[in-house]
Backbone bond lengths (Angstrom), bond angles and torsions (degrees), N, CA, C in turn:
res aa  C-N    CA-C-N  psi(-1)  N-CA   C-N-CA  omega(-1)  CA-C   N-CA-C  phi
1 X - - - 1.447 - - 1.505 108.86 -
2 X 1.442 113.65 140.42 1.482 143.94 177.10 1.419 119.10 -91.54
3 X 1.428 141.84 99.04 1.299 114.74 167.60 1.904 97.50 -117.76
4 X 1.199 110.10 139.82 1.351 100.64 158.70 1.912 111.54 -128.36
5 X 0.754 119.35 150.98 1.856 123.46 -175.48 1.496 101.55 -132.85
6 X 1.563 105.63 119.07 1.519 130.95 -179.09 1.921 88.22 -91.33
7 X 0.905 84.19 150.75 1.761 116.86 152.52 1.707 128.02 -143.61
8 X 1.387 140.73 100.37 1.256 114.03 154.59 1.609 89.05 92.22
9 X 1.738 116.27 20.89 1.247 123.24 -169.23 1.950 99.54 -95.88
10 X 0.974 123.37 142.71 1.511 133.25 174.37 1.341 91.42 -65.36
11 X 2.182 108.19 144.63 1.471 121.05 177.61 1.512 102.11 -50.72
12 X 1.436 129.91 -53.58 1.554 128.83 -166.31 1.378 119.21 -47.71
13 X 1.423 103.93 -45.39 1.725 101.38 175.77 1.035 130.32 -66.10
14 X 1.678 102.30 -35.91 1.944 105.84 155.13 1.249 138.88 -51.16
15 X 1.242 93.44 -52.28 1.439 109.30 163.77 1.621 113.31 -44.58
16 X 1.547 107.42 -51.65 1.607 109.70 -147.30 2.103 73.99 -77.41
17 X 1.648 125.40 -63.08 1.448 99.90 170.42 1.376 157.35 -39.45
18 X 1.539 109.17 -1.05 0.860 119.06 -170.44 1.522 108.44 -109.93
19 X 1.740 125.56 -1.69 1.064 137.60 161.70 1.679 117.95 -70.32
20 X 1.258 99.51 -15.78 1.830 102.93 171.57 1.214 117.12 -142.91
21 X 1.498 117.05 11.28 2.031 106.84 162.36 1.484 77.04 -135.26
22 X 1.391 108.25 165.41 1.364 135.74 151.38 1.928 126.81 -78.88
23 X 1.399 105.76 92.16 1.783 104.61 168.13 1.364 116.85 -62.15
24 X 1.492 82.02 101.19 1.579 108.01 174.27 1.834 104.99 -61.19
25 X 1.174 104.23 -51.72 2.144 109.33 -175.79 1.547 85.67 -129.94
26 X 1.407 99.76 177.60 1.763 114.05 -173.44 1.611 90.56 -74.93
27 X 1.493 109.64 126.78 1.542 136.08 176.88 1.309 127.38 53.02
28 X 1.720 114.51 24.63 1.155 140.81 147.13 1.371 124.18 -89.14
29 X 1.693 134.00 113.67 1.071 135.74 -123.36 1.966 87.89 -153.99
30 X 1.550 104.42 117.54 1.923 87.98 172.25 1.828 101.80 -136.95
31 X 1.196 98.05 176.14 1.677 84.72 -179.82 2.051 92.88 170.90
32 X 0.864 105.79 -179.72 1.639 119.55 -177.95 1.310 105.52 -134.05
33 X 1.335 106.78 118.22 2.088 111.33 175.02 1.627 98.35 -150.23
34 X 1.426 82.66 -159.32 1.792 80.30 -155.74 2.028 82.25 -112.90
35 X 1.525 109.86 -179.74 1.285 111.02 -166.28 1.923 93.24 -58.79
36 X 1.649 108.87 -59.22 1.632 114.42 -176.37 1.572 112.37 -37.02
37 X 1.367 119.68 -46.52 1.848 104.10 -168.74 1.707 87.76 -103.23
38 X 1.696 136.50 21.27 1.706 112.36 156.53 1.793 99.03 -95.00
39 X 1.448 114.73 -10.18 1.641 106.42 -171.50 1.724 98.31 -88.52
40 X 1.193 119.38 -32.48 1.203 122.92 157.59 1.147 154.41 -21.04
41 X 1.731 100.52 -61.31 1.915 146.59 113.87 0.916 110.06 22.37
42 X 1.523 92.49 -83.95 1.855 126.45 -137.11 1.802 89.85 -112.96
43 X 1.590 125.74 -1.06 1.421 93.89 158.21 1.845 112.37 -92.24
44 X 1.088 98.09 -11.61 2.088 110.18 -176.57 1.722 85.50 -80.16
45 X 0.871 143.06 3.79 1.159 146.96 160.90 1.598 130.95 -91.16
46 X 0.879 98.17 -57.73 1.463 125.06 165.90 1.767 104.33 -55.14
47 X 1.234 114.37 -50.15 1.917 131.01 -162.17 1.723 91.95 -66.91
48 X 1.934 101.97 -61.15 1.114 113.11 -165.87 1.893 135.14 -77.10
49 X 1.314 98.19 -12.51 1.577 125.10 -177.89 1.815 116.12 -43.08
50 X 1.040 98.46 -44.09 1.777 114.66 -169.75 1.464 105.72 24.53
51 X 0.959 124.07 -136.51 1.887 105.66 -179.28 1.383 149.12 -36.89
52 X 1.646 85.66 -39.23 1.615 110.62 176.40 1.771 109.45 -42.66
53 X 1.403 96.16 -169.79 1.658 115.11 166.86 1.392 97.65 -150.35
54 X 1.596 101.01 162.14 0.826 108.13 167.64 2.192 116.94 -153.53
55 X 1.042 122.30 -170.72 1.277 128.17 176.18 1.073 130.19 -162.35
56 X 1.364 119.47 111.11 1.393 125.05 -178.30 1.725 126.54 -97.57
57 X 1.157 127.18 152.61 1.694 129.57 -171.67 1.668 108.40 -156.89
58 X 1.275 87.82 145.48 1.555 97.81 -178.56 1.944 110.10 -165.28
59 X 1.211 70.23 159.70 1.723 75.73 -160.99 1.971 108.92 -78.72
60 X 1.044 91.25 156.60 1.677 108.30 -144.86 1.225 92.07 -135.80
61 X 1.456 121.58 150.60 1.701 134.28 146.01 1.420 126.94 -98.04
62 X 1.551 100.02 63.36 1.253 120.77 169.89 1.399 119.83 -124.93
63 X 1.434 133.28 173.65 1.307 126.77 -167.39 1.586 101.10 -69.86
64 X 1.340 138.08 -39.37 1.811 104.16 170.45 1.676 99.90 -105.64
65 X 0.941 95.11 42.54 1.794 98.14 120.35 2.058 106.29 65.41
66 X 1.770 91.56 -3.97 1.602 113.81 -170.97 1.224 112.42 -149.31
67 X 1.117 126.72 168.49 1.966 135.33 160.56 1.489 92.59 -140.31
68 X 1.300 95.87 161.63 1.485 121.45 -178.25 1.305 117.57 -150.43
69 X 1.644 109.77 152.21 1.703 108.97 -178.48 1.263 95.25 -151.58
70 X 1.241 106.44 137.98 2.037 118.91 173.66 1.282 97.41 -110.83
71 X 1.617 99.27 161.88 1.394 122.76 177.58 1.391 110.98 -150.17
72 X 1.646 111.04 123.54 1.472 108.61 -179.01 1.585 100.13 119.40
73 X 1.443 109.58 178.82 1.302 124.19 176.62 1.672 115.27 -103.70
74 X 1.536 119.56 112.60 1.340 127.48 -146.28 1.551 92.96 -141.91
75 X 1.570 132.14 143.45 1.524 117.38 152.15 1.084 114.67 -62.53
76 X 1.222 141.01 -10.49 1.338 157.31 -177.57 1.407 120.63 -77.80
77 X 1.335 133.94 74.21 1.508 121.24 -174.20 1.168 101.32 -117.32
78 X 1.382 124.59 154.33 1.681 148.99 -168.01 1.697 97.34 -100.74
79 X 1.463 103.27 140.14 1.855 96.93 -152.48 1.957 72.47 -145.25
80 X 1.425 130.27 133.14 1.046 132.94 135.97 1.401 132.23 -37.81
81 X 1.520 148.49 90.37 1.106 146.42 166.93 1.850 122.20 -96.50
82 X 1.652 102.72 90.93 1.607 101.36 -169.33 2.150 107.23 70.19
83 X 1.236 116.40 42.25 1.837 90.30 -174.72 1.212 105.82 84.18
84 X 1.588 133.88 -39.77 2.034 114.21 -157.06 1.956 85.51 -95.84
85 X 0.764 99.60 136.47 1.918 119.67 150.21 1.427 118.86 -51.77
86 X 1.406 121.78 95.91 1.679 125.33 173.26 1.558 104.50 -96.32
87 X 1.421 91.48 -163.74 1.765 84.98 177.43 1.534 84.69 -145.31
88 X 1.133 133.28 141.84 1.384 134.62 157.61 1.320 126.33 -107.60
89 X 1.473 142.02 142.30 1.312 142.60 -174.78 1.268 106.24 -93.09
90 X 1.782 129.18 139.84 1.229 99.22 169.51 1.625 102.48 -114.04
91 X 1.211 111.62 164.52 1.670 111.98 -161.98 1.452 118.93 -67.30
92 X 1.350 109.27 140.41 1.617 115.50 -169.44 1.623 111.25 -41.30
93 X 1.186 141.68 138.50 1.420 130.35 151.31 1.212 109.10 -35.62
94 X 1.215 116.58 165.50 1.559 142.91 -169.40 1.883 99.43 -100.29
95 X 1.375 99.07 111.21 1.582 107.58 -170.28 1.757 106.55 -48.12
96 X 1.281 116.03 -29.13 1.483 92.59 172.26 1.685 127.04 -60.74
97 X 1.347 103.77 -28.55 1.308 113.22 -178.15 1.305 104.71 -73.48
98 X 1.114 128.88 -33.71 1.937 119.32 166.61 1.710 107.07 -29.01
């Protein structure tokens, strides 16, 4: 299994993703491939992103069972703990700075 999740992604890259996974919700993307056509994926991803973010996952034979990789600027960043994949938040800006 394939998931990738757009945010803040340009119409073209959707478009161009949506020629090989199926969007399940707007910029939620799933599908089954082999490691060669998900790096494939995730470089038309990588090319096409420009501001956006994005995050990709796929299933793995490791203890959770997945790996994951983001791209872009997200509160959401993936932090090594011991080998397992966490995700860490980083703290809201300070509303004056809005």
């Amino acid at each position: 299994m394939l998931v990738i999740v757009l945010e803040n992604a340009p119409p073209r890259l959707r478009g161009r993703l949506a020629v090989w996974l199926l969007e399940v919700r707007a910029g939620v993307y799933v599908g089954q491939y082999s490691r060669r056509v998900r790096e494939h994926i995730w470089s038309q991803v990588v090319e096409g992103i420009e501001g956006g973010n994005a995050v990709i996952a796929w299933s793995a034979k490791n203890e959770a069972g997945f790996e994951f990789k983001t791209l872009g600027k997200n509160r959401r960043m993936p932090v090594d703990f011991d080998g397992v994949q966490l995700v860490s938040f980083l703290p809201l800006p300070p509303a004056d700075a809005l």
